[in-house]
SENU-417847 format. One record per atom (N, C-alpha, C, O): residue number from 0; residue in three letters; atom name; x, y, z. Coordinates in steps of 0.2 Angstrom, whole numbers. Example, Ala and Ser with C-alpha at 12.3 -4.5 7.8 and 13.67 -1.06 7.14 Angstrom:
% residues 2
+-----+-----+----+-------+-------+-------+
|   i |  aa | at |     u |     v |     w |
+-----+-----+----+-------+-------+-------+
|   0 | ala |  N |    66 |   -28 |    39 |
|   0 | ala | CA |    62 |   -22 |    39 |
|   0 | ala |  C |    66 |   -16 |    39 |
|   0 | ala |  O |    71 |   -17 |    42 |
|   1 | ser |  N |    64 |   -11 |    35 |
|   1 | ser | CA |    68 |    -5 |    36 |
|   1 | ser |  C |    64 |     0 |    39 |
|   1 | ser |  O |    67 |     6 |    40 |
+-----+-----+----+-------+-------+-------+
% end
This chain:
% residues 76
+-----+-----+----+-------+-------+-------+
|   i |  aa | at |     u |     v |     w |
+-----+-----+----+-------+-------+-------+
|   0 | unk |  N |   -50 |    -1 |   130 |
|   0 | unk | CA |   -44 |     0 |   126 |
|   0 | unk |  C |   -44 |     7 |   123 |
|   0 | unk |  O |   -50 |    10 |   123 |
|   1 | unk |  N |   -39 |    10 |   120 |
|   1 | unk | CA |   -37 |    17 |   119 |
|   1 | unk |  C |   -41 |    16 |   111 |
|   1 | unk |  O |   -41 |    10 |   109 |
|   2 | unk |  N |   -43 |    21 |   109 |
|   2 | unk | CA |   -46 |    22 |   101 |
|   2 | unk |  C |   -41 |    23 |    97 |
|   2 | unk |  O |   -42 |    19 |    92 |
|   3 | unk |  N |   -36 |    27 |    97 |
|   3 | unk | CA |   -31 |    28 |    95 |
|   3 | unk |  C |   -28 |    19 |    92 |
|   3 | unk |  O |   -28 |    17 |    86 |
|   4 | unk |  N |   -26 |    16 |    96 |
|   4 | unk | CA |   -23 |     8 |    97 |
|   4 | unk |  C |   -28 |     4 |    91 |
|   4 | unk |  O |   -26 |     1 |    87 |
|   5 | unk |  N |   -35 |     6 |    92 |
|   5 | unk | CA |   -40 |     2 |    87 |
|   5 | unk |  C |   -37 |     5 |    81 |
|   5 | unk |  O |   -34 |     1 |    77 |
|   6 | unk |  N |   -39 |    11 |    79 |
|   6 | unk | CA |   -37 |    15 |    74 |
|   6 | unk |  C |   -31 |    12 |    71 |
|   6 | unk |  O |   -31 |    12 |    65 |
|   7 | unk |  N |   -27 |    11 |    74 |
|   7 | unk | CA |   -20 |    10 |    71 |
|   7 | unk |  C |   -22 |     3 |    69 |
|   7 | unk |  O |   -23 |     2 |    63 |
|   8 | unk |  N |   -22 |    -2 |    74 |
|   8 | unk | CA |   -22 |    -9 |    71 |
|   8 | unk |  C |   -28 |   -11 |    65 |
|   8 | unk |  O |   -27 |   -15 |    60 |
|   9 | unk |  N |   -31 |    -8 |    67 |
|   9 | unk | CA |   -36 |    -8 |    58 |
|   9 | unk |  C |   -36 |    -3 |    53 |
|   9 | unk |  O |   -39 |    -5 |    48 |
|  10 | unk |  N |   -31 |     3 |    53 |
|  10 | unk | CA |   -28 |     4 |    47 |
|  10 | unk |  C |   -23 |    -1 |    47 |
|  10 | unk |  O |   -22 |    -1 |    41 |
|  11 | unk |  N |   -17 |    -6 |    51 |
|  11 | unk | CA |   -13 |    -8 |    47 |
|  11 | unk |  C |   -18 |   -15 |    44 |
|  11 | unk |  O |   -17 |   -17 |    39 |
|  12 | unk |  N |   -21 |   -17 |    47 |
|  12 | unk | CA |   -23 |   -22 |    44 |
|  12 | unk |  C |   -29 |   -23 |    37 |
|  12 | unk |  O |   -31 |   -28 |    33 |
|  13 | unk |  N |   -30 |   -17 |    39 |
|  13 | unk | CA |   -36 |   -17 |    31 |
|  13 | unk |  C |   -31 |   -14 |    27 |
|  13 | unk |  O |   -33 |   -14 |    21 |
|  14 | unk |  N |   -27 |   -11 |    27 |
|  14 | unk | CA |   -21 |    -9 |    21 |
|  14 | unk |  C |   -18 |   -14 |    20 |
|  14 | unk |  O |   -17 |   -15 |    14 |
|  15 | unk |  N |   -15 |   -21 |    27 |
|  15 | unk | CA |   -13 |   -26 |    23 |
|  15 | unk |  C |   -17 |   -30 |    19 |
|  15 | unk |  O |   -14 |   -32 |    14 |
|  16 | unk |  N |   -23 |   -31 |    20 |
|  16 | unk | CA |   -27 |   -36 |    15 |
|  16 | unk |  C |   -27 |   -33 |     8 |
|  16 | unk |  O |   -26 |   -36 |     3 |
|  17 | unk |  N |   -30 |   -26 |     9 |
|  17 | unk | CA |   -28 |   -25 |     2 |
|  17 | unk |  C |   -24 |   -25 |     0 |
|  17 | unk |  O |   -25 |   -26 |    -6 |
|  18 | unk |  N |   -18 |   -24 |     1 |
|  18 | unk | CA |   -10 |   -24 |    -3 |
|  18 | unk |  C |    -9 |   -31 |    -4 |
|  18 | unk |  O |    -5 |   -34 |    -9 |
|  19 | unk |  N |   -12 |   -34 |     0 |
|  19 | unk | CA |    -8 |   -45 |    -4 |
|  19 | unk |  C |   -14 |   -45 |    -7 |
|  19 | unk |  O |   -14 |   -50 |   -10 |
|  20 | unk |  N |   -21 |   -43 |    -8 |
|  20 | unk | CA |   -27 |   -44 |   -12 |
|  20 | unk |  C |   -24 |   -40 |   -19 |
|  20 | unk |  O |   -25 |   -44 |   -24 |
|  21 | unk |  N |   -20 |   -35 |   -21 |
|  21 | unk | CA |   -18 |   -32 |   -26 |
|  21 | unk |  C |   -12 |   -34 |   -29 |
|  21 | unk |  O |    -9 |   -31 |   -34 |
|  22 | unk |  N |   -10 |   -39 |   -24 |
|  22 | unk | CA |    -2 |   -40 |   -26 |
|  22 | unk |  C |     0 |   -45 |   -35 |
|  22 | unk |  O |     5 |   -45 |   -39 |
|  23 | unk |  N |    -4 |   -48 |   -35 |
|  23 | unk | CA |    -3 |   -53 |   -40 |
|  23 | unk |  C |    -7 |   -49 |   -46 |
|  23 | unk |  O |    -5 |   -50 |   -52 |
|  24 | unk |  N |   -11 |   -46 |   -44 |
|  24 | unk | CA |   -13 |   -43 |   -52 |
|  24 | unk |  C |    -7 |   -38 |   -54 |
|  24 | unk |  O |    -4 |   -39 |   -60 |
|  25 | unk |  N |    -4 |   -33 |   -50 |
|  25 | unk | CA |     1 |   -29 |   -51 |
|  25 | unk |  C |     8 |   -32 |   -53 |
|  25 | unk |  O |    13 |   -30 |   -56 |
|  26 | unk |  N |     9 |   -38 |   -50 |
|  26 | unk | CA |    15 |   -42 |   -54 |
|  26 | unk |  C |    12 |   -44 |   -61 |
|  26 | unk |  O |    16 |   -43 |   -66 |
|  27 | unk |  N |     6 |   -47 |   -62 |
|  27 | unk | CA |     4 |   -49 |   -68 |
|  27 | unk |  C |     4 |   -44 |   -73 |
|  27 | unk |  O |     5 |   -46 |   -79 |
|  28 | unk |  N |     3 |   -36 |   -72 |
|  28 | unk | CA |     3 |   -31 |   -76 |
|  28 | unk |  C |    11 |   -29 |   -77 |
|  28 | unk |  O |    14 |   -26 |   -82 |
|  29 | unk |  N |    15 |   -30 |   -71 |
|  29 | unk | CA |    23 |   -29 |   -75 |
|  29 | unk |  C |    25 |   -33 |   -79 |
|  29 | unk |  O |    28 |   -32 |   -84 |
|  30 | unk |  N |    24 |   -40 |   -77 |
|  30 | unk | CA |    25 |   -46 |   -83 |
|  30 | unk |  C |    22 |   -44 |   -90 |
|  30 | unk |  O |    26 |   -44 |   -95 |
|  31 | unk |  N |    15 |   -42 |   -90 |
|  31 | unk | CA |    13 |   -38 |   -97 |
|  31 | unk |  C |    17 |   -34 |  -100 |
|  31 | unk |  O |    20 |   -33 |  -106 |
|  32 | unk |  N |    18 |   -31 |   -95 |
|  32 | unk | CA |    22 |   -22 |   -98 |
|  32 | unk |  C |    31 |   -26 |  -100 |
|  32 | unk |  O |    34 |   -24 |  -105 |
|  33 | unk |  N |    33 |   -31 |   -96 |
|  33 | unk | CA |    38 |   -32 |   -98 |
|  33 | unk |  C |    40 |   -35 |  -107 |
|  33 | unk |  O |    45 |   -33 |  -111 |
|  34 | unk |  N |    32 |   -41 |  -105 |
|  34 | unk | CA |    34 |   -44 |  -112 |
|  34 | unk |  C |    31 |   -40 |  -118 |
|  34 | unk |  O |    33 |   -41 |  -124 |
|  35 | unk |  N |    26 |   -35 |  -117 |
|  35 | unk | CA |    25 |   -30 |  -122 |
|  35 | unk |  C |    25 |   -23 |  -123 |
|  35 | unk |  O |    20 |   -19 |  -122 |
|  36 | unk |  N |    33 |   -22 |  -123 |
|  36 | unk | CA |    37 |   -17 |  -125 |
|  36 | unk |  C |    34 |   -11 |  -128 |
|  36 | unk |  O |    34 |    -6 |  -125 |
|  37 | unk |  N |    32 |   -11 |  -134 |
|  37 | unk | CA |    26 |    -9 |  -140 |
|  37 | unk |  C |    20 |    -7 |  -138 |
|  37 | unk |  O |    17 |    -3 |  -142 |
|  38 | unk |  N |    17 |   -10 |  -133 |
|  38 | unk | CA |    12 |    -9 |  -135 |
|  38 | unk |  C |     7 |    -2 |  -131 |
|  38 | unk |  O |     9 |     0 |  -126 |
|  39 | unk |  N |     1 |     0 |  -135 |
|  39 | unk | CA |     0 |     5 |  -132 |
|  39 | unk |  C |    -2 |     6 |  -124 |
|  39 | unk |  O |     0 |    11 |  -121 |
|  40 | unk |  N |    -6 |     1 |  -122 |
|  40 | unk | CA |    -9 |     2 |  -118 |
|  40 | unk |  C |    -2 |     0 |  -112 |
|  40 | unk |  O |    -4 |    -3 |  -107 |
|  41 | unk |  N |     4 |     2 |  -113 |
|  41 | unk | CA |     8 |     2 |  -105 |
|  41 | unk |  C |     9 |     8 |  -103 |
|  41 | unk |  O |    14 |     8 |   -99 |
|  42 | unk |  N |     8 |    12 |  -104 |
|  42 | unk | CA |     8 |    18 |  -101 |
|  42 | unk |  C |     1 |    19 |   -97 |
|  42 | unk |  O |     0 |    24 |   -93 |
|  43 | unk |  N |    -3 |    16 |   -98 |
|  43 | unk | CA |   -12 |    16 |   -94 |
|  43 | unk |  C |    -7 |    12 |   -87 |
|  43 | unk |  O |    -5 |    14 |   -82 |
|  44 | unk |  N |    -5 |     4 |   -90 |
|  44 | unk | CA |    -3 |     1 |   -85 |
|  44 | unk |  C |     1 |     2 |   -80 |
|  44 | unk |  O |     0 |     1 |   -74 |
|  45 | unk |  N |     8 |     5 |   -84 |
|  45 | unk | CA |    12 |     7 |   -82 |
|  45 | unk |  C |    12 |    12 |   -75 |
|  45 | unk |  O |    13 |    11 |   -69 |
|  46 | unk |  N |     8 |    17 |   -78 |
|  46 | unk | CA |     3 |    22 |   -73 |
|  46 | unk |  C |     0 |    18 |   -66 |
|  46 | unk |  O |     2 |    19 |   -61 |
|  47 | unk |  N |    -5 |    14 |   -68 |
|  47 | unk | CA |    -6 |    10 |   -64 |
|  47 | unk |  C |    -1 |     6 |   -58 |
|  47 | unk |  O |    -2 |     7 |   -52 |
|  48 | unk |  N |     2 |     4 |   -58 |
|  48 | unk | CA |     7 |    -1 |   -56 |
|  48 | unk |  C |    13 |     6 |   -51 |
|  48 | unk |  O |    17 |     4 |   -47 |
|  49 | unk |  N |    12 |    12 |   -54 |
|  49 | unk | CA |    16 |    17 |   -51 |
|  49 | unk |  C |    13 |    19 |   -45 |
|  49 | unk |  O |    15 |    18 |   -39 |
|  50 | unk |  N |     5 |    22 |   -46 |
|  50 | unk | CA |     1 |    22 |   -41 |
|  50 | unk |  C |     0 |    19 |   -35 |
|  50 | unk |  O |     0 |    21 |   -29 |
|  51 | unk |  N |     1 |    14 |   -37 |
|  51 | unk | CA |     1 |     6 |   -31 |
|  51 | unk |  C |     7 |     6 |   -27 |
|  51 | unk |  O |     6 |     4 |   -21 |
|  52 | unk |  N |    14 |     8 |   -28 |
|  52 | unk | CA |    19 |     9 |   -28 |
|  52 | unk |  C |    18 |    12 |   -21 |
|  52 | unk |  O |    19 |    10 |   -15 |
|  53 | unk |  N |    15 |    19 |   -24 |
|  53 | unk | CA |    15 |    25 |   -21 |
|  53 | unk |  C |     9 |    26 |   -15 |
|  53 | unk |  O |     9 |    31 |   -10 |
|  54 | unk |  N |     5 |    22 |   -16 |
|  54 | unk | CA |    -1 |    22 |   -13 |
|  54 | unk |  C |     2 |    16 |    -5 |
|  54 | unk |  O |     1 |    18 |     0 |
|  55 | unk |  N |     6 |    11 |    -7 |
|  55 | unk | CA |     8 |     7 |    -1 |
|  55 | unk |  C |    14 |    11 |     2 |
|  55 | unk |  O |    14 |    10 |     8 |
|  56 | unk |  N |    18 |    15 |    -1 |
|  56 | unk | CA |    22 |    20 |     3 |
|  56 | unk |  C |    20 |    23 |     7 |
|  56 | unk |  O |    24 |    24 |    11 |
|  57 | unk |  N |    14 |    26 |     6 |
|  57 | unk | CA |    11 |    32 |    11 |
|  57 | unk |  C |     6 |    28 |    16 |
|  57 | unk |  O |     5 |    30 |    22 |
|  58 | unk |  N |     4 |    22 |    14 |
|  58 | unk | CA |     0 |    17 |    19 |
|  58 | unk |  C |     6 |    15 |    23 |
|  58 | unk |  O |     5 |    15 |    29 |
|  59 | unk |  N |    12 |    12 |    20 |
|  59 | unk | CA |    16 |    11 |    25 |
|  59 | unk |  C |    19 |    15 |    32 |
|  59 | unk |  O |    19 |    14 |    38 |
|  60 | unk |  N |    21 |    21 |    28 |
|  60 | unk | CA |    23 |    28 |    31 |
|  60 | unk |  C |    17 |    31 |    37 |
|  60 | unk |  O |    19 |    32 |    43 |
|  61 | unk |  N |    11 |    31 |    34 |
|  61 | unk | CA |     7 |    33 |    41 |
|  61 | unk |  C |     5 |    29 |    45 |
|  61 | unk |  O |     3 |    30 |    51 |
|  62 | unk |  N |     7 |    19 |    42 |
|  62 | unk | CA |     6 |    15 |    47 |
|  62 | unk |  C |    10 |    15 |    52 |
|  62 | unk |  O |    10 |    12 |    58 |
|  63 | unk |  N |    16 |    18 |    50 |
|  63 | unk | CA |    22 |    19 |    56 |
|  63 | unk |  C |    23 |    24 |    58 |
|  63 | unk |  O |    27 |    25 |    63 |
|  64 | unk |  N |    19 |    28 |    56 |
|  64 | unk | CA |    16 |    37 |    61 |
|  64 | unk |  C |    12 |    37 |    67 |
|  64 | unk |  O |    11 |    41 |    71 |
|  65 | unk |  N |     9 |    32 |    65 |
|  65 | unk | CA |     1 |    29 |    70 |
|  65 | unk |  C |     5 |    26 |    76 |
|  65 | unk |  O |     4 |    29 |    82 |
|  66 | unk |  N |     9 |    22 |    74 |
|  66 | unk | CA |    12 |    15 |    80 |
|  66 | unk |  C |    16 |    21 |    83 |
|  66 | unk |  O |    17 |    19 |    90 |
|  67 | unk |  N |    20 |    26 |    82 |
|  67 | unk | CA |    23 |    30 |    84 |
|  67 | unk |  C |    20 |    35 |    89 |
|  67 | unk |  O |    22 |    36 |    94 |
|  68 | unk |  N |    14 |    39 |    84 |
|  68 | unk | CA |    10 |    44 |    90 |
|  68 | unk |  C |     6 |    37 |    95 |
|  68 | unk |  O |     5 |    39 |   101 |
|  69 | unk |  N |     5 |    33 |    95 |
|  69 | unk | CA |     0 |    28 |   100 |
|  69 | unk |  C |     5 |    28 |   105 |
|  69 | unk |  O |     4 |    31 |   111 |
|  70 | unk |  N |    12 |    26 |   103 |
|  70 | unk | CA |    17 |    25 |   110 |
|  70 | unk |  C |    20 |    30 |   112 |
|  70 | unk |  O |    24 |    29 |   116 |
|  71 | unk |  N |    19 |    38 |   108 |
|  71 | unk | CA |    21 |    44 |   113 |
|  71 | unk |  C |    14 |    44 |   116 |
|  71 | unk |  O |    16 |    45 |   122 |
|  72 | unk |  N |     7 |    43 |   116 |
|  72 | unk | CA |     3 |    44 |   121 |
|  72 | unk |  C |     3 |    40 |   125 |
|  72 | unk |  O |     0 |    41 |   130 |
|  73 | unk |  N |     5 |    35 |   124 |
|  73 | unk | CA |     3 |    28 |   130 |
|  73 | unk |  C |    10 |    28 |   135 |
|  73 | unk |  O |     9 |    28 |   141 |
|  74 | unk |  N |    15 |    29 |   132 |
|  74 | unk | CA |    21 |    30 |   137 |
|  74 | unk |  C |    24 |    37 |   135 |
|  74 | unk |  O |    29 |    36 |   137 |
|  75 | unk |  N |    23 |    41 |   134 |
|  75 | unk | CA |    26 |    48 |   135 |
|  75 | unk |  C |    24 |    52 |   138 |
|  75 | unk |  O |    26 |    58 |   138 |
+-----+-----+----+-------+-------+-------+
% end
């Protein structure tokens, strides 16, 4: 099998585990930041929870740059 195709399939799937592994803490910390408005520590969280945003954006993005350079080499 092509290396390229492994590479793909195991970056999308160890990006998946981690993303539904950190999913329930990152809703539990918007629920916090929701109910405590005031408090000092949501801008730590707040920051956190952005991160995560942006970190599965760009995991998304290259995982659909991957699946797209695989099938210009295998069919193009």
């Amino acid at each position: 099998m092509d290396f390229l195709l492994w590479t793909t399939i195991g970056f999308f799937i160890i990006g998946f585990v981690v993303l539904v592994s950190m999913k329930k803490g990152m809703e539990n910390k918007i629920a916090y930041i929701k109910a405590n408005m005031e408090d000092e520590e949501n801008p730590k969280k707040a920051n956190s929870v952005i991160w995560w945003i942006m970190s599965v954006t760009v995991w998304g993005l290259v995982s659909m740059m991957l699946v797209v350079w695989w099938f210009h080499n295998h069919f193009g």
